[in-house]
Phi, psi and omega in degrees: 000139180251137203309168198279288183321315169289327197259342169259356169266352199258334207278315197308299178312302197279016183281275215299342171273330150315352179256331136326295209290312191251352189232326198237012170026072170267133164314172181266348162320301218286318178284293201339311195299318194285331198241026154049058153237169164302115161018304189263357188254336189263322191290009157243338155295349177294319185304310188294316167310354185262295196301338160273349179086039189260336183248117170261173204212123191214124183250165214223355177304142177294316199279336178328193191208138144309063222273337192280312171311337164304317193265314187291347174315278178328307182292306175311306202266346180068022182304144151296344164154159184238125174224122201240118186276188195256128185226105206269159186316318203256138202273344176334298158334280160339292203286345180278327171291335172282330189281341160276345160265351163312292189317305179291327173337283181293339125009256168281013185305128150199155357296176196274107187283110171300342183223129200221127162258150163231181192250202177212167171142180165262355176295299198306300195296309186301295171336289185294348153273303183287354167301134163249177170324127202051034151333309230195182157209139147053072153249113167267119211244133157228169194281108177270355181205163198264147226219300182344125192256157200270335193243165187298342212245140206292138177268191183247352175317304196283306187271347173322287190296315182300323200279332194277357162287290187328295187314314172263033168044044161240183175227151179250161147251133187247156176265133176261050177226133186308132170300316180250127159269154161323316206209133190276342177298299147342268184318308181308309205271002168262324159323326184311317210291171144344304202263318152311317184264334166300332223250321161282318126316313162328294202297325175295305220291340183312150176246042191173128181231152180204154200187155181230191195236160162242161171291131180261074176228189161302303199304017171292169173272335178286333170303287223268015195247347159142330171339299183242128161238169190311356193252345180282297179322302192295326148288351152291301169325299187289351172249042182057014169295120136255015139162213196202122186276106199057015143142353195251105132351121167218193201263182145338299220247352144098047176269167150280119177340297194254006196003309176300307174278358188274352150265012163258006186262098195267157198147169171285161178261193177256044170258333186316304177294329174291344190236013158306135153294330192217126178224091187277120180284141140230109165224174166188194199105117172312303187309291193327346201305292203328290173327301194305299184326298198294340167284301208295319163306350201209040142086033187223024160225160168240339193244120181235131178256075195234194153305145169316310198289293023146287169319295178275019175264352181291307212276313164291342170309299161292353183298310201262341162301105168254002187269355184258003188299293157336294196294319201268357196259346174301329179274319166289321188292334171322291207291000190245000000 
């Protein structure tokens, strides 16, 4: 056993060789020579100082990752990877850093998805302004859900997909349709057309889907694009909606809200994202927890791209849960 003393004088020692090492960026020779040990004596006092936690090691680059959350994601959720960011005070901030690791994600993703369905929204258009030029070659992006905006104000659908093709010496297909229709007789008859429906085949056929969630507030994209109104919205709330995945609104338990209206919501549904191998999320954000759960919980991403706080707010949610560990990697492995 080693004496009380000698093990708080060893302590000392490797405090103070850690103060060489990282502050005054002395070789591990130069301390040996200042604390009149070997070499190999000071690379174990270092060891220890790291294993005791005398040294933390914190790297602060915006684009860094979060790697031990990334592996508890994965593992609790039965995800295929995680890439969990840095999550700075200004939510501004936030989303552009979650939407450049979405960018580097896909970036280095292989394979290389030749046919990538994408969503819309503003997180997605932020992915595709930060993809730089030549991401990729000859990825052809089609459209998974409907876009066409409602409102005076120009949508984002159309340049989402194009720019993030263009960028990778591809081409898009766009769905040329209102995300929601009025009348379900409407919505049948345009699934119906020729052209609508090649374009929704196409879209099954993908081999990579990436897509973000909205919120069941005003601040939707469906509010502002013409879709929806606030009154709509509140009922939706009142029918247990916490926001909305690929354009369907759904509950807590990742149910559809609305059944009337998610048939009148054109677009792939969420059994498409559930029986994907690579369904890529990118979300991030406080307002966002309730939503990011009910996908990441009930199978319907494989890939999740979000924030720190976002990652540990899924994981303490769950912590006292234990039935979902099972249910959900059993439900991703169905599906893979």
């Amino acid at each position: 056993m080693v004496p009380a003393e000698s093990a708080a004088a060893n302590e000392l020692l490797a405090v103070r060789a850690a103060e060489l090492y990282y502050e005054e960026n002395k070789t591990q020779d130069e301390i040996g020579a200042i604390l009149r040990v070997t070499r190999w004596k000071v690379g174990r006092l270092l060891a220890q100082a790291r294993e005791r936690g005398i040294i933390r090691i914190e790297i602060v680059h915006p684009r860094a990752r979060r790697l031990a959350l990334e592996r508890d994601l994965s593992a609790r959720f039965g995800l295929k990877d995680a890439v969990v960011v840095p999550a700075p005070a200004d939510d501004v901030e936030l989303q552009a850093r979650v939407s450049e690791a979405a960018a580097d994600y896909l970036v280095s993703h292989r394979p290389v998805p030749r046919l990538l369905g994408v969503s819309w929204g503003r997180t997605l258009h932020q992915v595709a302004e930060a993809l730089p030029s030549g991401w990729s070659t000859a990825v052809n992006v089609v459209q998974i859900n409907g876009g066409v905006s409602l409102s005076k104000r120009p949508g984002t659908a159309a340049a989402t997909a194009v720019m993030i093709a263009q960028k990778a010496g591809g081409q898009a297909t766009l769905l040329p349709s209102p995300a929601i229709l009025e009348r379900l007789e409407t919505k049948k008859a345009i699934e119906g057309d020729r052209t609508v429906g090649g374009v929704l085949g196409m879209a099954r056929g993908a081999s990579a889907y990436l897509y973000s969630a909205g919120v069941a507030d005003t601040s939707s994209v469906h509010v502002d694009s013409g879709y929806l109104t606030a009154p709509d919205i509140a009922r939706l709330v009142e029918r247990g909606a916490v926001g909305d995945v690929i354009g369907r609104y759904i509950t807590a338990d990742g149910t559809i809200a609305d059944p009337e209206l998610d048939a009148r919501t054109l677009g792939l549904g969420l059994e498409e994202l559930r029986n994907s191998t690579t369904s890529i999320l990118v979300i991030g954000g406080e307002p966002k927890h309730a939503v990011a759960r009910a996908i990441v919980t009930h199978g319907l991403c494989s890939v999740l791209v979000t924030d720190e706080h976002t990652a540990r707010a899924l994981l303490d949610d769950t912590d006292s849960d234990h039935d979902l560990e099972p249910a959900t990697t059993a439900s991703r492995e169905d599906a893979s």
